[in-house]
C-alpha positions as CSV (number, residue, x, y, z in Angstrom):
1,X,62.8,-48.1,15.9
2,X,64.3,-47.2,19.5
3,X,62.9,-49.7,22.1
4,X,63.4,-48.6,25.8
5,X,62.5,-51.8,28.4
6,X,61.6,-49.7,31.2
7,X,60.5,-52.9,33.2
8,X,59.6,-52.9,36.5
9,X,58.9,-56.3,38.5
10,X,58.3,-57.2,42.1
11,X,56.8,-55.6,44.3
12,X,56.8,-52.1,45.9
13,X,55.4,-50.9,49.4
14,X,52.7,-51.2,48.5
15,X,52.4,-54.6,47.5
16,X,52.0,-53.8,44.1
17,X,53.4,-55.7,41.1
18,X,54.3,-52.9,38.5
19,X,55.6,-54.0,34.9
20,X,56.2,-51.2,32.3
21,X,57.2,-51.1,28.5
22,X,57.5,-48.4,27.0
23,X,58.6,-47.2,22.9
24,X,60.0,-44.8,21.7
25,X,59.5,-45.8,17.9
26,X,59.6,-44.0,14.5
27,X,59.8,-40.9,16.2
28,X,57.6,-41.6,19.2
29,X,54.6,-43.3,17.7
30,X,52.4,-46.1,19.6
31,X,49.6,-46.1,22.3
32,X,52.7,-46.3,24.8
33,X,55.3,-43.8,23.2
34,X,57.1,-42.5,25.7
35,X,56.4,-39.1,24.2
36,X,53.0,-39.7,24.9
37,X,53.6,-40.3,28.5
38,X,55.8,-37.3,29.0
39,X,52.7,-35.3,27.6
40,X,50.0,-36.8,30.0
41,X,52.0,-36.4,32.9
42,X,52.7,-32.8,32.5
43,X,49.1,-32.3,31.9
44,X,48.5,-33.3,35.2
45,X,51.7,-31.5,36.5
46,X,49.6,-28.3,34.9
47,X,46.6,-29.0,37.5
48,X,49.9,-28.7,40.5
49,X,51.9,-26.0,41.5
50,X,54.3,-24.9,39.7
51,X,57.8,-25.3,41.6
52,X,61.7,-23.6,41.8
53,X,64.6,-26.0,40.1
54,X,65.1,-27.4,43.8
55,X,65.5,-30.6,44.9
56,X,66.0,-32.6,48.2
57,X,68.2,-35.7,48.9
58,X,67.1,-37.6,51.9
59,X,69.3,-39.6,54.2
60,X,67.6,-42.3,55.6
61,X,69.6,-44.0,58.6
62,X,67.3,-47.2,58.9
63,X,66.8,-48.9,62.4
64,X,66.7,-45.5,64.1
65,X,69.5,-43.4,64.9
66,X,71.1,-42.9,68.4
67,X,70.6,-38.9,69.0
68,X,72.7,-39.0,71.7
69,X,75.9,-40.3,70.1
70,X,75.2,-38.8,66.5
71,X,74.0,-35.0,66.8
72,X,73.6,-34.5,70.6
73,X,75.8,-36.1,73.1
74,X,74.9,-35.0,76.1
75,X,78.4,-35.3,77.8
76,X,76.9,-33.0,80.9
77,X,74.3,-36.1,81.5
78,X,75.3,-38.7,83.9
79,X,77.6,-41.8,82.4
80,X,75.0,-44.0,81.5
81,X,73.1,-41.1,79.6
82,X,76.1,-39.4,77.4
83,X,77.7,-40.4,74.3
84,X,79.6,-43.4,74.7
85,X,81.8,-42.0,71.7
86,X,82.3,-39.1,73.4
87,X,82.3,-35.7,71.6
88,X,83.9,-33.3,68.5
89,X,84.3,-29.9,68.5
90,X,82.6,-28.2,65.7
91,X,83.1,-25.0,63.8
92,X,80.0,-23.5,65.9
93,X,81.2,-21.8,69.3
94,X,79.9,-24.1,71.9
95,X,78.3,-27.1,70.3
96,X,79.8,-30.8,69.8
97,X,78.9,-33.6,68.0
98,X,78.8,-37.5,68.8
99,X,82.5,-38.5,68.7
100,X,82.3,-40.4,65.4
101,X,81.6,-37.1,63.2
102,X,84.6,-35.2,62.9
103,X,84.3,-35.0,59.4
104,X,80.7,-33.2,60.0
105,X,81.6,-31.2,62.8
106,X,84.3,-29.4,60.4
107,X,81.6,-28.5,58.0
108,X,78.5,-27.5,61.4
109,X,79.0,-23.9,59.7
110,X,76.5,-25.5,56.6
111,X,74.3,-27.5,58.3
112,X,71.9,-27.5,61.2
113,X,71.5,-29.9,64.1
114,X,67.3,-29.9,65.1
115,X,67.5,-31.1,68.8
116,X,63.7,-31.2,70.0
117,X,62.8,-33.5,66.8
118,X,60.1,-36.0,68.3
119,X,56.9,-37.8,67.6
120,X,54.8,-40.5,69.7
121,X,55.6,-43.5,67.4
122,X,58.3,-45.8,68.0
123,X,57.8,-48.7,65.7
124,X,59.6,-49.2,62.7
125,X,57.1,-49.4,60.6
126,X,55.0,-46.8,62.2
127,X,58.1,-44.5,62.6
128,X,59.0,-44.6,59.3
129,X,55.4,-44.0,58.2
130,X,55.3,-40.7,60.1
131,X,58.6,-40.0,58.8
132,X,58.0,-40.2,54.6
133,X,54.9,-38.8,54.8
134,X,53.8,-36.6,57.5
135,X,51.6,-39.0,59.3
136,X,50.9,-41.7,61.9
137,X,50.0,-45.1,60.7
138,X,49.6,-47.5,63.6
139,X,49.1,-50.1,61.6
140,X,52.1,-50.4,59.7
141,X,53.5,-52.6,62.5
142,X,50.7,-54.9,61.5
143,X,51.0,-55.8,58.5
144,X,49.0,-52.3,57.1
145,X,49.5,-50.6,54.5
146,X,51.0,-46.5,53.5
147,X,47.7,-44.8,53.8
148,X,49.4,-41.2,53.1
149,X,51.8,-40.9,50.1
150,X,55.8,-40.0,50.5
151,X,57.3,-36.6,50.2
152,X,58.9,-37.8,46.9
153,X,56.0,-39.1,45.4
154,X,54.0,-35.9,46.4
155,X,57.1,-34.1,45.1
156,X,56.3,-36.4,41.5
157,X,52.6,-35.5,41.6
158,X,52.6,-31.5,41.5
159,X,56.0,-31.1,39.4
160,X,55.5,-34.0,36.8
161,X,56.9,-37.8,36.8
162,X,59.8,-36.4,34.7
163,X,61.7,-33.3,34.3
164,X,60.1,-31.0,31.9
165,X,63.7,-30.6,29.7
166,X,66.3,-33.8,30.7
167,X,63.3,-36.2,31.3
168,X,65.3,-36.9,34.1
169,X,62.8,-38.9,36.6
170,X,61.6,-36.5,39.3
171,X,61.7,-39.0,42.3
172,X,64.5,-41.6,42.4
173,X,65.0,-43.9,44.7
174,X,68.6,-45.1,46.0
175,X,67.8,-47.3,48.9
176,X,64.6,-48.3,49.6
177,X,62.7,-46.8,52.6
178,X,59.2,-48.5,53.6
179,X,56.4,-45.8,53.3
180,X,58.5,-44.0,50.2
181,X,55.7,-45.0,47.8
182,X,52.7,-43.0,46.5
183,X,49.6,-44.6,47.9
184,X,46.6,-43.1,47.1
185,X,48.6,-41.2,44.2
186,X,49.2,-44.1,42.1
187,X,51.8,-46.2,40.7
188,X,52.8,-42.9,38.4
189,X,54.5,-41.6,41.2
190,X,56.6,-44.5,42.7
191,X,60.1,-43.8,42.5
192,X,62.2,-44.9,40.0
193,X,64.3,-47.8,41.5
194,X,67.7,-46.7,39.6
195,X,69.2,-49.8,41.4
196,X,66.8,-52.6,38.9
197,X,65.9,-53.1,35.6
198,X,64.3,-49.7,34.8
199,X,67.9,-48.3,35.7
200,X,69.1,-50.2,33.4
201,X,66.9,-50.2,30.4
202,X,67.4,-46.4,30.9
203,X,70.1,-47.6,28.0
204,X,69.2,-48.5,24.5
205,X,68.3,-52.1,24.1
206,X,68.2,-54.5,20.7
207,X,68.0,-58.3,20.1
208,X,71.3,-59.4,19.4
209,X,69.4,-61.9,16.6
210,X,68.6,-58.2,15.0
211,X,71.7,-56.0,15.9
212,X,75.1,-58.2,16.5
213,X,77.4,-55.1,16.7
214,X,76.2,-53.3,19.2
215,X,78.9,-50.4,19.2
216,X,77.6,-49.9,15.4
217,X,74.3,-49.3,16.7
218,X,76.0,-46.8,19.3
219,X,77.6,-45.1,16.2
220,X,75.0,-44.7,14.2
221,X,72.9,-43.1,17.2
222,X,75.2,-40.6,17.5
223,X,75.4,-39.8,13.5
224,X,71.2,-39.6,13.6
225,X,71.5,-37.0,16.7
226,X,74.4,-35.2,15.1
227,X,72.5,-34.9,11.6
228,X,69.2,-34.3,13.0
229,X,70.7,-31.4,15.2
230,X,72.2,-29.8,12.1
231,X,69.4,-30.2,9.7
232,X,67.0,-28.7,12.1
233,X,64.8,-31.6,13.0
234,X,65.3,-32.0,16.4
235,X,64.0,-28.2,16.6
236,X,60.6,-29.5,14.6
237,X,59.7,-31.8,17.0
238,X,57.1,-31.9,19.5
239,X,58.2,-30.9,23.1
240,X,57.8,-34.3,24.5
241,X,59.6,-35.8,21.6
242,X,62.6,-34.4,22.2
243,X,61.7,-35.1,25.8
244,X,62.2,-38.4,25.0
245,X,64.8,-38.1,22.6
246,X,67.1,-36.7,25.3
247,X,65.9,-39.6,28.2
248,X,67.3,-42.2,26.0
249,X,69.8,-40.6,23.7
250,X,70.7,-37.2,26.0
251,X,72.8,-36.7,28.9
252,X,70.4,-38.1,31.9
253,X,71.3,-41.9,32.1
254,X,74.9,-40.4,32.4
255,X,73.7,-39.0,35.7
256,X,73.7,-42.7,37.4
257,X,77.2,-43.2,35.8
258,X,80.4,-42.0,38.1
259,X,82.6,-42.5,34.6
260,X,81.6,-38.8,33.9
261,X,82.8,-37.4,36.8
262,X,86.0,-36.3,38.0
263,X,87.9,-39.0,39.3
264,X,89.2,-37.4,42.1
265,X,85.7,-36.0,43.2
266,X,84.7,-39.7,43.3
267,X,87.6,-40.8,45.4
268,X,87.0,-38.0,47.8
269,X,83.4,-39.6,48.3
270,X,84.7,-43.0,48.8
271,X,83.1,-45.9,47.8
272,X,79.6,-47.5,49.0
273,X,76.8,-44.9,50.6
274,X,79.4,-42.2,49.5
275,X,79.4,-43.5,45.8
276,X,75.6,-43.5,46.3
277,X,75.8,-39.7,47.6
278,X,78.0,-38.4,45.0
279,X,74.7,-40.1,42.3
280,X,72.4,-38.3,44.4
281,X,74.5,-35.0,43.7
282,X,74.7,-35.4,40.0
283,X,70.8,-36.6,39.9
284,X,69.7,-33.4,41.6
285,X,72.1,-31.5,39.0
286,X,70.0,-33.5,36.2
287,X,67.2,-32.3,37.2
288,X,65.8,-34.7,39.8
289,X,63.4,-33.0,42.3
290,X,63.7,-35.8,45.1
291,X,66.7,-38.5,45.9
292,X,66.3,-41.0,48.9
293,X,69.2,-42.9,50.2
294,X,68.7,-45.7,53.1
295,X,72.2,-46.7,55.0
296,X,70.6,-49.4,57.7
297,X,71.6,-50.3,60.7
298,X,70.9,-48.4,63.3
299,X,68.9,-50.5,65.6
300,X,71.6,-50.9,68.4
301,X,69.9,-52.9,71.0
302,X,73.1,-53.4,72.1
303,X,76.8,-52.7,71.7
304,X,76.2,-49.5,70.7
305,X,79.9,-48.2,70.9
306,X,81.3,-50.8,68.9
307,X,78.6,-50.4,66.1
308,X,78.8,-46.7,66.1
309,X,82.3,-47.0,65.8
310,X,81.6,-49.3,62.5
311,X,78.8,-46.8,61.0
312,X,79.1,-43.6,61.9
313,X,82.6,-42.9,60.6
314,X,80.8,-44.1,57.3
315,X,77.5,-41.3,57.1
316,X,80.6,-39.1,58.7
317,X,82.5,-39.2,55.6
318,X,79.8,-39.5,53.0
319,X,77.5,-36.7,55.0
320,X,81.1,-33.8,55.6
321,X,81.8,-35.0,51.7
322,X,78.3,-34.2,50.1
323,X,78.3,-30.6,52.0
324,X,81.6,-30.0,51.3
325,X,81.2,-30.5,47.6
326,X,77.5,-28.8,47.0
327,X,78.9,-25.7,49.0
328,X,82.1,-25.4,46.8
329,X,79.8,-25.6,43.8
330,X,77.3,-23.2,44.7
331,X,74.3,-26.0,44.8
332,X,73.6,-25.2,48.4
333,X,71.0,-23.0,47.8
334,X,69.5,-25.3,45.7
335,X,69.6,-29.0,46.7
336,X,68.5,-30.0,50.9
337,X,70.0,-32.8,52.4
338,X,67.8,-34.2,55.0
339,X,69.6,-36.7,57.3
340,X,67.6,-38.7,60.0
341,X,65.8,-42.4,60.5
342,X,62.3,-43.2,62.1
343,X,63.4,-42.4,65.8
344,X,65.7,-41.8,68.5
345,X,67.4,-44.6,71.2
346,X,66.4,-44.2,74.4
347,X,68.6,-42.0,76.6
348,X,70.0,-44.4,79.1
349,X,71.9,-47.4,78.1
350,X,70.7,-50.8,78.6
351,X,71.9,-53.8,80.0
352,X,73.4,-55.2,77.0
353,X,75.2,-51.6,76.3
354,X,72.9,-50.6,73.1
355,X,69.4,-48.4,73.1
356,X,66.1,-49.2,72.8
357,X,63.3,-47.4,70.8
358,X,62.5,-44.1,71.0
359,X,60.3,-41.7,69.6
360,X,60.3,-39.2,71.7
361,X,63.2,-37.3,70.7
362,X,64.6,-38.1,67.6
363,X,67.6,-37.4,65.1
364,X,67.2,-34.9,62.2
365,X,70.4,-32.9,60.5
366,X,69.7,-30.7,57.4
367,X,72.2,-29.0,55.2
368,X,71.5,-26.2,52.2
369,X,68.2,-26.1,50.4
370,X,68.5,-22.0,50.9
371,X,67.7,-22.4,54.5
372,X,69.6,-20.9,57.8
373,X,72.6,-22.8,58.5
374,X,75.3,-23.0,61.1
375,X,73.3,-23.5,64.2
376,X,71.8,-26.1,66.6
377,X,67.8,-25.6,66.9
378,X,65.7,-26.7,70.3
379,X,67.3,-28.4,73.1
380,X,66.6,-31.3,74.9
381,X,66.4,-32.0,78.7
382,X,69.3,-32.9,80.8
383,X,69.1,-36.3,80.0
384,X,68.5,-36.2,76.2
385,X,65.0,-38.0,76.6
386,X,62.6,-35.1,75.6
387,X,62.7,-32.1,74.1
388,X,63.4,-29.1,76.6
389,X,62.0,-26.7,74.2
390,X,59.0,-27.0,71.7
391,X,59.4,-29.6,69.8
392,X,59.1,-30.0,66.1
393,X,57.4,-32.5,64.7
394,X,57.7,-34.5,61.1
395,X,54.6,-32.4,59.4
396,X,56.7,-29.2,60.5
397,X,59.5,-31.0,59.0
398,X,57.5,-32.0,55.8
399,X,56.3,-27.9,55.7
400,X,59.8,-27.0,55.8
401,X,60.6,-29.0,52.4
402,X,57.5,-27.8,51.1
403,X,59.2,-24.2,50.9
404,X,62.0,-25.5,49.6
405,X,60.1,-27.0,46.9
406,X,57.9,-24.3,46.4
407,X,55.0,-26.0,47.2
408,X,52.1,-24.3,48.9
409,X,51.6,-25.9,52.7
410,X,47.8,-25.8,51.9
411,X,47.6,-27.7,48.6
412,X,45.3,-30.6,48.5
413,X,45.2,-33.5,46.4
414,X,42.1,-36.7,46.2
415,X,42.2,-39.6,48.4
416,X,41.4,-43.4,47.2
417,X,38.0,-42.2,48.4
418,X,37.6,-39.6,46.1
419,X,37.8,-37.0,48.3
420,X,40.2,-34.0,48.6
421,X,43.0,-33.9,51.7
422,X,45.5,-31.6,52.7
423,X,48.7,-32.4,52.7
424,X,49.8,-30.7,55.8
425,X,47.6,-30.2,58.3
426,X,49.2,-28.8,61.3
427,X,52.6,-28.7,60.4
428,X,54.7,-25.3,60.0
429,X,58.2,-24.4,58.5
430,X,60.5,-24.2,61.3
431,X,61.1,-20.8,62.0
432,X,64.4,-20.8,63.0
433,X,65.7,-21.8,59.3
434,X,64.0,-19.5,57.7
435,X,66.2,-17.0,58.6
């Protein structure tokens, strides 16, 4: 019998203490076979819409991201409005970034810089709630709840918990974001935490009282999927057998590991939120449909120099290394990197040298996903405080991954009240990347 601890304890966003087992024994048999639960959830993946083989990794710069001194720097503002890091030349005629993105400005040509991003909430909480799921939540702050489910957990819903060949988890969490859970949705579509004990149990465990040599065990997997591949049986089985078959036995857990990739890719990405990147990469490769990512931080009250100086050569590197690498192997069209935080800073430095909160215009980068790169979208004012042109807004963000993901902007799905909501209300793709 193959036993898969796929335990999840604590508590997510929304305040929920989740615990799964689940077996995968004598060939998939049991109330709880994993089988079974690859079959139920693509029966209500069947209800959805069906989708492309895209994905999206998400970039979450926690705290809220300076605009000026990241993707905007203003350096025709007056001295207490520009970057403090100064500027880079990029690749585009014309536009500069903050002066701690080198790395990114060499690679501008594959991304674009959105520069009238804003919305009306700058709370954390609130912020990040608008952020992950399209709307405002002003209480959040608090002590609320998510009242609207995340982009990844919608992205679970309508394509299936799992992928429908690797079993690869659709939605997978690398950092935790607040507002990244499912809410009304249900605990089905929380992303899988690969950083705890479901990660883990991804691998095959046994009672060492039962099995003491555990490389036997190992060994003898690996005759049972060689034979049953030769005799034919694998080919006999139920789809969501094999489904589970390949979770536990295939090539998805490998996904999480960086021993199966080439060891100079990995030291190109570098270790830490580049490490976590280069996952990201091989998760979307696998077959996941949704990665997020959270690299904290950013809420520079003051010092802001000296911190960006600490961070930003960090999401440089990581951010110019990802692009890089999904260009050169002709992913772009298929993954979207998403790279902003639940606001702006204010424009004009504060006594103490840092920036304050502020929603109004706020940081948002995006690379690949099939979309228009190589330019700069809106503008803000003279002081970078608001945009100069119309704005865009996080549901016309949200409808812009929607057409990456093939989802239709108008789909619906039932509320805790029983009652059918859109998912995007007012929000449009932004034009200018659709090319």
């Amino acid at each position: 019998m193959l036993t898969v601890n796929w335990r999840r304890s604590g508590r997510d966003c929304n305040g929920v203490t989740r615990r799964d087992f689940l077996r995968a024994g004598s060939l998939g048999t049991g109330a709880l076979a994993l089988p079974d639960l690859l079959q139920a959830r693509s029966a209500m993946a069947s209800a959805g819409v069906s989708a492309p083989d895209t994905s999206v990794v998400w970039l979450w710069l926690g705290g809220g991201p300076t605009h000026v001194e990241t993707f905007d720097p203003k350096m025709s503002a007056p001295k207490e409005y520009r970057s403090v890091t100064g500027e880079v030349k990029t690749t585009l005629p014309g536009v500069t970034l903050g002066g701690n993105f080198s790395k990114t400005a060499s690679m501008a040509e594959h991304m674009a810089f959105v520069r009238s991003f804003a919305h009306k909430n700058s709370g954390h909480g609130g912020g990040t709630h608008w952020l992950m799921t399209g709307y405002d939540n002003r209480n959040i702050d608090n002590g609320g709840l998510p009242s609207r489910p995340s982009l990844g957990s919608i992205t679970a819903r309508l394509r299936g918990a799992n992928h429908g060949e690797s079993g690869m988890p659709t939605y997978v969490r690398l950092g935790g974001i607040g507002s990244d859970g499912p809410a009304f949705l249900g605990t089905s579509y929380a992303p899988f935490g690969s950083n705890n004990e479901a990660r883990r149990n991804m691998n095959l465990n046994t009672r060492l009282d039962r099995v003491d040599d555990r490389r036997s065990l190992l060994q003898q997997l690996d005759r049972f999927q060689r034979k049953a591949d030769q005799s034919g049986l694998m080919n006999g089985l139920d789809s969501f057998e094999q489904q589970a078959f390949h979770l536990v036995l295939g090539k998805a857990p490998q996904a999480f590991d960086l021993k199966y990739e080439d060891p100079r890719t990995v030291a190109k990405y570098g270790t830490g939120l580049g490490q976590q990147m280069l996952v990201a990469r091989r998760l979307c490769e696998a077959g996941c449909g949704f990665v997020t990512l959270s690299y904290g931080g950013w809420d520079m009250h003051g010092q802001i120099e000296r911190n960006m100086n600490t961070r930003g050569p960090v999401v440089d590197n990581a951010v110019a290394t990802f692009v890089e690498d999904v260009v050169q192997r002709g992913l772009d069209r298929k993954i979207l990197l998403v790279v902003t935080g639940e606001f702006g800073r204010t424009p004009k430095i504060n006594r103490n040298a840092g920036r304050d909160h502020w929603a109004p215009l706020s940081t948002l980068a995006l690379a690949g996903g099939g979309l228009k790169m190589g330019q700069t979208i809106g503008e803000s004012d003279a002081k970078a405080s608001v945009p100069a042109s119309s704005p865009y807004s996080p549901q016309d963000l949200m409808a812009t991954i929607f057409g990456v993901l093939g989802f239709d902007p108008k789909t619906q799905l039932t509320n805790q009240a029983g009652r059918p909501v859109y998912l995007i209300e007012e929000g449009r793709p932004i034009p200018e990347l659709m090319g």
